[in-house]
C-alpha positions in Angstrom: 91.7 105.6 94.3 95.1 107.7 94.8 94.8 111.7 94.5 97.7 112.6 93.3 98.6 116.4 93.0 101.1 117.8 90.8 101.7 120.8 92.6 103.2 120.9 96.3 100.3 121.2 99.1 100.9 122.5 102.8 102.5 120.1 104.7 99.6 119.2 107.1 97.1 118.3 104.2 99.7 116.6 101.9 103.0 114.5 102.2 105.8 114.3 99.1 106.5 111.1 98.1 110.6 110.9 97.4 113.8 108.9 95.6 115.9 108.2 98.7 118.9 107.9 96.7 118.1 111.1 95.3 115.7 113.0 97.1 113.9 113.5 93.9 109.7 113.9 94.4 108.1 111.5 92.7 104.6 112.2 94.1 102.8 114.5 96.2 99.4 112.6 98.5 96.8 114.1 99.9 97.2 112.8 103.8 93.3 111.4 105.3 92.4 113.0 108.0 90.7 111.8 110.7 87.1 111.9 109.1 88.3 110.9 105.6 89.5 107.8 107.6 86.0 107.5 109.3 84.8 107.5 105.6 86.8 104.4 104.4 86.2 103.0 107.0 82.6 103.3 106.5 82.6 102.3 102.9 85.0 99.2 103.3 82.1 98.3 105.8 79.2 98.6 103.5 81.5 96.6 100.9 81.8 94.0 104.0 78.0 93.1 103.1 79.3 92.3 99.4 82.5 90.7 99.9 82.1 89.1 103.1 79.3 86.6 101.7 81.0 85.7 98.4 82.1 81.7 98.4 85.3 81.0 99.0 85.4 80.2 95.4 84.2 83.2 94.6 86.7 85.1 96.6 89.7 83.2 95.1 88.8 84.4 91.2 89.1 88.0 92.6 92.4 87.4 94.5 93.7 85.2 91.4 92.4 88.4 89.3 94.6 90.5 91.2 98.0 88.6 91.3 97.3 88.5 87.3 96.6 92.3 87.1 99.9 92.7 89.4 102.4 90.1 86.8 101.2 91.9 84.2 102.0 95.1 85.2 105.4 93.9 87.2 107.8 96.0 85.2 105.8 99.2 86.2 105.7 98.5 89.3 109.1 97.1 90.4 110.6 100.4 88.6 107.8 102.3 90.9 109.2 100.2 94.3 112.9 100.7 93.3 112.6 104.6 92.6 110.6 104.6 96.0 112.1 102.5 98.2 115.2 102.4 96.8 116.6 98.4 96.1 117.9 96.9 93.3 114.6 95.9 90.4 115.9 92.3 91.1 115.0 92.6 94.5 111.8 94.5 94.0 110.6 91.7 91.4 111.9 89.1 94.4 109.5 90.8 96.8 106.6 91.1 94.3 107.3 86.8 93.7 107.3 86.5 97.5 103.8 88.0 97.5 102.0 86.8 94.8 102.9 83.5 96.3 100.9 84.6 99.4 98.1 85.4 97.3 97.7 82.5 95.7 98.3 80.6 99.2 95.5 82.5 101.0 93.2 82.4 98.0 93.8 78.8 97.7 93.7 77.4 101.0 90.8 79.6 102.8 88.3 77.6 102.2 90.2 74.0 103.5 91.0 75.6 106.4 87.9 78.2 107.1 85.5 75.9 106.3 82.8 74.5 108.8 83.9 71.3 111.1 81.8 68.9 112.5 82.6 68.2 116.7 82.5 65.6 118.3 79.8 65.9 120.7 80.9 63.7 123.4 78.8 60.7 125.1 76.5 62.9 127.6 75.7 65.4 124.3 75.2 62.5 121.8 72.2 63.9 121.1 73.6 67.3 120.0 75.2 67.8 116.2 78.3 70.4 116.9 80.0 72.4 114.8 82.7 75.4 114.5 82.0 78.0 111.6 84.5 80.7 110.8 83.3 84.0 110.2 84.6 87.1 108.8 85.6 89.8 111.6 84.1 92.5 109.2 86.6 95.6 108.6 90.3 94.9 109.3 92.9 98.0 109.3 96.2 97.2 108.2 99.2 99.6 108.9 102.2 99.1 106.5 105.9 99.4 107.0 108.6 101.3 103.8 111.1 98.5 104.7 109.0 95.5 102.7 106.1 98.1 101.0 104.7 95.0 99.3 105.0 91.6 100.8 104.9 92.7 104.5 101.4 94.5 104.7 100.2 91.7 101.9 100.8 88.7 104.2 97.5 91.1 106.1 96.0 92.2 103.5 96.1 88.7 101.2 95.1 86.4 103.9 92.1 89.1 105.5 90.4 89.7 102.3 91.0 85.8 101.6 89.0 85.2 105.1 86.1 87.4 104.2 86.9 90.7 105.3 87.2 93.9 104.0 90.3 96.2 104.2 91.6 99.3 104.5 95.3 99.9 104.0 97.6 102.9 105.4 100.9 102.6 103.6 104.4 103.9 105.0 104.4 107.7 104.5 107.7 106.4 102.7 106.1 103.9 100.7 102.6 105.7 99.4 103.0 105.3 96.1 103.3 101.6 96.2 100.9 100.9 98.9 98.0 102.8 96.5 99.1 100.8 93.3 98.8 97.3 95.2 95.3 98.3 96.1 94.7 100.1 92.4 96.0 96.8 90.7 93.2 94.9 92.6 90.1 97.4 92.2 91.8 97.3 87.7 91.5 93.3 87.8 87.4 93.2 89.9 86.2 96.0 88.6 83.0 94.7 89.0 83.5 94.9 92.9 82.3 97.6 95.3 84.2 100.1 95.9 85.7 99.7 99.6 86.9 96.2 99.6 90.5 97.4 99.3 91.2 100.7 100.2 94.2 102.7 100.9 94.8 106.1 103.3 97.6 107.9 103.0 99.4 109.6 105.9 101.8 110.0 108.5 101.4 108.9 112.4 98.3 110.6 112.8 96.5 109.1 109.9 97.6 105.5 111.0 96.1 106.4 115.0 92.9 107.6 113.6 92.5 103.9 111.7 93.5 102.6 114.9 90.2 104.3 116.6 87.9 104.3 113.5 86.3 101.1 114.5 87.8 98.7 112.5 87.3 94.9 113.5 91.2 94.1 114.0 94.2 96.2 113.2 97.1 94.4 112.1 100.7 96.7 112.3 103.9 96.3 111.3 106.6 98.2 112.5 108.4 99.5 115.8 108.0 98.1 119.0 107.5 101.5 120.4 104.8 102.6 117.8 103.4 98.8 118.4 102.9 99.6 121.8 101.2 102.7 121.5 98.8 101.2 118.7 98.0 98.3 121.4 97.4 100.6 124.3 95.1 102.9 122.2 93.1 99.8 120.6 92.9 98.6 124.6 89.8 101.4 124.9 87.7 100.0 122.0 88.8 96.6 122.7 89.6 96.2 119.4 91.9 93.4 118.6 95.6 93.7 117.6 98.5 91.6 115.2 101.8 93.2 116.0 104.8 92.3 113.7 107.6 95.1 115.3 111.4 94.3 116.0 113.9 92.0 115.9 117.3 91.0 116.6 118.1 87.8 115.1 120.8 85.6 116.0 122.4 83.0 113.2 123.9 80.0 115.7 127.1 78.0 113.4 128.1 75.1 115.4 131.2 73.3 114.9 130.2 71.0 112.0 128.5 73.9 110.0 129.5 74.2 106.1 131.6 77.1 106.7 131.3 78.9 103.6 127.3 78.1 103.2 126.7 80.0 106.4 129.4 82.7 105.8 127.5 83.6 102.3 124.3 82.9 104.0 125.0 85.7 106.7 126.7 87.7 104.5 123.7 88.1 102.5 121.3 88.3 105.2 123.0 90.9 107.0 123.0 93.6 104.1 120.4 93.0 101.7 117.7 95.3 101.6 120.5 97.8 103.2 119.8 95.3 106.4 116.5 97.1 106.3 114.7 93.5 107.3 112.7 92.9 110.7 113.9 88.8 110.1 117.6 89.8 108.9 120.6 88.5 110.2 122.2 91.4 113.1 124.2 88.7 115.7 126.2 85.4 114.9 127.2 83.2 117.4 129.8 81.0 116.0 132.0 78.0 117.5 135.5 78.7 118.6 136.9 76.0 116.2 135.5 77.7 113.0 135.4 80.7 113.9 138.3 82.6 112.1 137.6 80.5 108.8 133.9 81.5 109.3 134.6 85.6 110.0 137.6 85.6 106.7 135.0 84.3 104.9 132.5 87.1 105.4 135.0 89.7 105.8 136.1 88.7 101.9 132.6 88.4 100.5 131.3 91.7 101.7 134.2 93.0 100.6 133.0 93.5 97.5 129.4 94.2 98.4 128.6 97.4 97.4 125.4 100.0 97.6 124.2 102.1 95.3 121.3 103.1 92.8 122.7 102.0 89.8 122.2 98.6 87.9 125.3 97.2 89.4 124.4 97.7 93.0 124.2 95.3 95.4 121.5 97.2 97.6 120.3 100.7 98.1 119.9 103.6 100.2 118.5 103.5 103.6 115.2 104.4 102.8 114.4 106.2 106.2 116.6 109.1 106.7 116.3 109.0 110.8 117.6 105.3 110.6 121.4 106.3 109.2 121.9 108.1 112.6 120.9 105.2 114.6 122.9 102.1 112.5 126.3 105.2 113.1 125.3 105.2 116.6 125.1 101.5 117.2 128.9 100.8 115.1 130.2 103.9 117.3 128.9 102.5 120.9 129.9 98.7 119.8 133.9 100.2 119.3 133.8 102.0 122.2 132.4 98.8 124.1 135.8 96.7 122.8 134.6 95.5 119.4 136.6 95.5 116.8 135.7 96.3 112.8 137.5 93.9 110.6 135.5 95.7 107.7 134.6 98.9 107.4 132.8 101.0 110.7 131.8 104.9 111.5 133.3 106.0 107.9 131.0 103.5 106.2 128.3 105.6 107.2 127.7 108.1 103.9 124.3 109.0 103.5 122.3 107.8 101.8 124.4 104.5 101.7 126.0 102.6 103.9 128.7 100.4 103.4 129.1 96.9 104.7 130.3 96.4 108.9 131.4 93.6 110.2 131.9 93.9 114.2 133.7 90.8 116.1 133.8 90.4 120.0 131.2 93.4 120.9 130.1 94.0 124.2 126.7 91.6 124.6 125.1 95.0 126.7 126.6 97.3 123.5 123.2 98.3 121.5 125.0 96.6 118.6 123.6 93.7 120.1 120.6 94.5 121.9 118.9 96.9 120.1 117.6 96.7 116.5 120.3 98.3 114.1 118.1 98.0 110.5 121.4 98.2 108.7 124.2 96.6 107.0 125.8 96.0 110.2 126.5 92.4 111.5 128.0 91.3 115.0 130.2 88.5 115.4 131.0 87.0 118.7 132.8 83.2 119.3 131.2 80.9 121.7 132.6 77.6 123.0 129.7 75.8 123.0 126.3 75.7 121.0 125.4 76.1 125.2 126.5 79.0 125.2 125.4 80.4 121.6 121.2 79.0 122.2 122.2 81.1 125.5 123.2 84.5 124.3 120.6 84.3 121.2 117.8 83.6 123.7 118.9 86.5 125.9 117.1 88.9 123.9 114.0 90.8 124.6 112.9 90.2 121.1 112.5 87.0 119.6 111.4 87.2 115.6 113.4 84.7 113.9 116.5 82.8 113.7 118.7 80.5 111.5 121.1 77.4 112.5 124.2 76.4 110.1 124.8 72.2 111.6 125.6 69.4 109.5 123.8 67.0 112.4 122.0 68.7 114.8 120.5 71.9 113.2 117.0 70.8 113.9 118.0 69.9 117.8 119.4 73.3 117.9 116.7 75.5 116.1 114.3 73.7 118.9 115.7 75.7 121.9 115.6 79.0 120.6 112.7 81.5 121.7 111.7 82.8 118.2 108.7 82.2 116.0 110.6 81.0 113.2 113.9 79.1 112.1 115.5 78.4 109.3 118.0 75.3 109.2 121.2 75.6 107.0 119.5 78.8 105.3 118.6 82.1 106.0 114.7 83.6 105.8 113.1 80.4 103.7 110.8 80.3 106.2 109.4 83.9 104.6 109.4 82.4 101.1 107.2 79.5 102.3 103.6 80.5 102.4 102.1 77.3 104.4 104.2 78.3 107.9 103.1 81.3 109.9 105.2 84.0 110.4 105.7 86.3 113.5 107.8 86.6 116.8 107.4 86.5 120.7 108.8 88.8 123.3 109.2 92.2 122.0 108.6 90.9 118.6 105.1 91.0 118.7 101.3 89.1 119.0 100.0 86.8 116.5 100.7 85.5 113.3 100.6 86.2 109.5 100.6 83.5 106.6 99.8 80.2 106.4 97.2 78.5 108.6 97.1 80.5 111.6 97.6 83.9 109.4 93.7 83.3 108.0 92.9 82.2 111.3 93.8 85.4 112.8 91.7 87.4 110.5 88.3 85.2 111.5 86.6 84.5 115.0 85.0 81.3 115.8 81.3 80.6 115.7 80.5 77.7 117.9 77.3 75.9 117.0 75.3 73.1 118.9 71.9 71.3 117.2 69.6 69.5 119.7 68.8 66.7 116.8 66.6 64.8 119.1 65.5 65.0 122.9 65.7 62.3 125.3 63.1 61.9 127.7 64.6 62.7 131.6 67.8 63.7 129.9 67.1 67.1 129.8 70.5 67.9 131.5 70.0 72.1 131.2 66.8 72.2 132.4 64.9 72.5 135.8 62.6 69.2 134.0 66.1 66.9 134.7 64.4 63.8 137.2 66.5 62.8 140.4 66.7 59.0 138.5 68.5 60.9 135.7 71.5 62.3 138.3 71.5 59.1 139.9 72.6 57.7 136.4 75.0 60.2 135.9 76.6 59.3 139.1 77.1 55.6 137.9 78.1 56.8 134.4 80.4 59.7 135.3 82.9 57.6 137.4 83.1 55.1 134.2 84.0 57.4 131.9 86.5 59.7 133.0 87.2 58.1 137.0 89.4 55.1 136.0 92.5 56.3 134.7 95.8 55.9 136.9 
C-alpha cells in the first residue's frame, strides 16, 4: 500500500507529488530503495505461487472485480489524475474508459488465446500427441510513463496479471499518486488475495533501474528512447527480457481525395490534446499540393480557438513535465530558423505551464521539428505532390510508432506502405481505443507489443510438449535401437513426401 507522509521528507528518501498548473503538493512518497524494491519483488513472487495457478476463470472475477472497484470510484479518481497530471476530467474519465476496456479485453480473452493447442504431429511422429502450453513468466516489472498514468502502464499491467503473472508497478515520479490508487483499487475489490499480486514502488530513475536488476521475469517500459536503451542494455546482463514502448514521430498522410475538413479536425485534435503529450499523436502532416491551403485554413481556424488551461473550460492542460516546455520552445525556434513559417502562434506561445497551439508549414525535413519527438502542441505541415512522396518522407523517420491516412479510395493501399506498427484510416488513434489489435512501433519506437493477442502473448513463454502414445517396433527414430530396414524406408518415404514439388 501507499505511504503517504504529511510532512516534507529529505529529498533522497521521498519525492513530492505536485499540481503542474499550480505547483501545489498534493502528496509527499516515500521513494524504494534498492532493497525495498528487492522486497516487492520478492513478495509479488511468493504471490506468483497463488495467482499464477488460478483458472483463467478465476483470474477474470479478480480483474472484472477491479474494473468495478475502479467505475465506482471514477469521480475520485479522475479529480486525482486531473489535479496530477493536469488534463481536462473529460479526458481523464476518457483515459480511465480506454482502460477498463483493456481490462475486460485481457480478462476476457486469456484463456481463448492462452489456452493449450493440440499440434499436428506430422506423418514420421504420428505416433506422438503434441501440444503448446502457455505458461506464466512469473514476476513482470512494469515502468510507467506521467504522459498516460493510467491506460499506458495498464495495457502491461492488465494483460500480465491476465496471463498469470504477478506485478510490480513503478509509476512516473510525476504520476505516483495515480499509479498507487490503480494498484489500491485492485488490492479494495480481491481482498481476499495475497498481498504482492499488484504492487507499486515509488521513485525516480534510480528506483525504476533497481526493478530493472531485481530479477523480475520481463520488464516492460514505457517512455524515452534514450531511457529505453539504457533499461535494455542493463537487462542484457541478467538476460532478462524487455517490451519497449519509447518515441515517436507520427506522420498523418492526406491525399488528394481526403475529406478535407474530417482530417483537418482530426489533426487538429490529435496534435494538441493531452498538450500533444501522446507517444501516438499527430507531430508531421504530409498533405497533397491540391488541398493543401483548404486543408492548413482549416486547422489554422479550428485551433484557433483551442485553448489550455486548468479550468472547466479548457481544452487541455499544462505540460505536465517541466523539462519538456524547453524542448517543444526549442523545436518551434530551430524549425523558423530552418525556413518554416508559423501561420498560428510560435516562440510566444510558449508560457509556462501552457502552451498555446503551433502550427508550422514548409519546415526544414532535417529541422528537429520534424525529426525529433516535440511532446507538444506543436504540428508540422509540409505539401507533397504525390502520396510518393508523402509514404516517402513519413517513412524517413528513425521511429516508426503509428500513423494515420485521410483517402476517400485508397487509404488502406496507402496505410500499407508505411513502417509503423499501427494505422488508423480516415481517423486518428482508433487503433488505441480498440483492445483486440496490438499496439507498439518499430525503429526507434520500440520491441514488442501491448494489447490484444500478441500483448498476452508477450507476457507468457511457450511450453512445447510431445507424448509418445504408442511405440512402433523398428521405428524408434531417436534411438541407437533404429534397424538399417527402418532408414531404408525412410529413404523411399522421404522423397514422397516432401521431394515432388516443382
Amino acid at each position: 500500500m501507499t505511504t503517504i507522509e504529511t510532512t516534507p521528507a529529505a529529498p533522497d528518501t521521498a519525492l513530492t507529488s505536485v499540481d503542474p498548473a499550480t505547483g501545489e503538493v498534493i502528496a509527499t512518497h516515500i521513494v524504494a530503495d534498492a532493497d525495498a524494491v528487492h522486497a516487492a519483488v520478492a513478495k509479488a513472487r511468493t504471490a506468483a505461487a497463488t495467482w499464477g495457478t488460478l483458472s483463467f476463470e478465476q483470474r477474470r472475477k479478480h480483474l472484472l472485480r477491479w474494473s468495478t472497484q475502479l467505475v465506482t470510484s471514477s469521480d475520485e479518481f479522475c479529480a486525482l489524475i486531473h489535479r496530477e497530471n493536469g488534463k481536462p476530467l473529460d479526458d481523464a474519465f476518457l483515459e480511465l474508459m480506454l482502460a477498463l476496456e483493456h481490462i475486460a479485453w485481457a480478462a476476457k480473452n486469456a484463456k481463448k488465446f492462452l489456452s493449450p493447442k493440440k499440434i499436428y504431429p506430422g506423418v514420421l511422429m504420428s505416433n506422438f500427441a503434441a501440444r503448446i502450453e502457455q505458461r506464466p513468466l512469473g514476476v513482470v516489472g512494469v515502468i510507467g510513463p506521467w504522459n498516460y498514468p493510467v491506460y499506458t502502464p495498464n495495457g502491461s499491467i492488465a494483460y500480465a496479471l491476465a496471463a498469470g503473472n504477478t506485478v510490480v508497478f513503478k509509476p512516473s515520479e510525476f504520476s505516483t499518486g495515480i499509479g498507487n490508487f490503480l494498484s489500491d483499487a485492485f488490492k479494495k475489490a480481491n481482498p481476499e488475495l495475497p498481498e504482492g499480486v499488484f504492487e507499486t514502488i515509488n521513485g525516480f530513475g534510480a528506483t525504476g533501474a533497481a526493478l530493472v536488476t531485481s530479477g523480475v521475469d520481463k520488464l516492460a517500459f514505457t517512455g524515452s528512447t534514450a531511457t529505453g536503451k539504457r533499461i535494455m542494455a542493463a537487462a542484457a546482463d541478467t538476460l532478462t527480457p524487455v517490451l519497449l514502448e519509447c518515441g515517436g514521430k507520427d506522420a498523418v498522410i492526406v491525399a488528394g481525395d481526403a475529406d478535407v475538413k474530417a482530417a483537418a479536425d482530426a489533426v487538429a485534435w490529435g496534435a494538441t490534446a493531452n498538450s500533444g503529450q501522446t507517444c501516438a499523436g499527430v507531430e508531421r502532416v504530409y498533405v497533397d499540393r491540391s488541398v493543401s491551403e483548404a486543408f492548413v485554413a482549416e486547422v489554422k481556424r479550428i485551433l484557433t480557438d483551442i485553448k489550455p488551461g486548468s479550468g472547466t473550460g479548457a481544452s487541455y492542460g499544462p505540460m505536465t513535465m517541466p523539462s519538456q516546455v524547453d524542448i517543444v520552445r526549442r523545436h518551434i525556434e530551430d524549425a523558423l530558423k530552418n525556413g518554416g513559417t508559423a501561420v498560428l502562434g510560435g516562440p510566444e506561445s510558449v508560457k509556462a505551464p501552457f502552451i498555446e497551439p503551433v502550427v508550422l508549414v514548409d519546415v526544414d525535413e532535417s529541422s528537429e521539428a520534424v525529426c525529433e519527438e516535440t511532446f507538444g502542441p506543436t504540428i508540422t505541415i509540409r505539401t507533397v505532390d504525390s502520396v510518393d512522396e508523402a509514404v516517402e518522407l513519413a517513412n524517413k523517420s528513425k521511429y516508426g510508432l503509428s500513423s494515420a491516412v485521410y483517402s476517400k479510395k485508397n487509404g488502406l493501399e496507402i496505410a500499407r506502405r508505411l513502417r509503423v506498427g499501427a494505422t488508423s484510416v480516415n481517423s486518428v488513434l482508433a487503433f488505441a481505443a480498440i483492445a483486440g489489435l496490438p499496439f507498439g512501433g518499430v525503429g526507434e519506437s520500440g520491441i514488442g507489443r501491448i494489447h490484444g493477442e500478441p500483448g498476452l502473448r508477450e507476457f507468457s513463454r511457450p511450453h512445447a510438449i510431445a507424448v509418445q502414445r504408442f511405440a512402433i517396433p523398428g521405428m524408434a527414430l531417436l534411438s541407437y535401437s533404429r534397424t538399417d530396414s527402418t532408414m531404408k524406408l525412410l529413404r523411399k518415404v522421404v522423397p514422397f513426401l516432401h521431394g515432388r514439388h516443382k
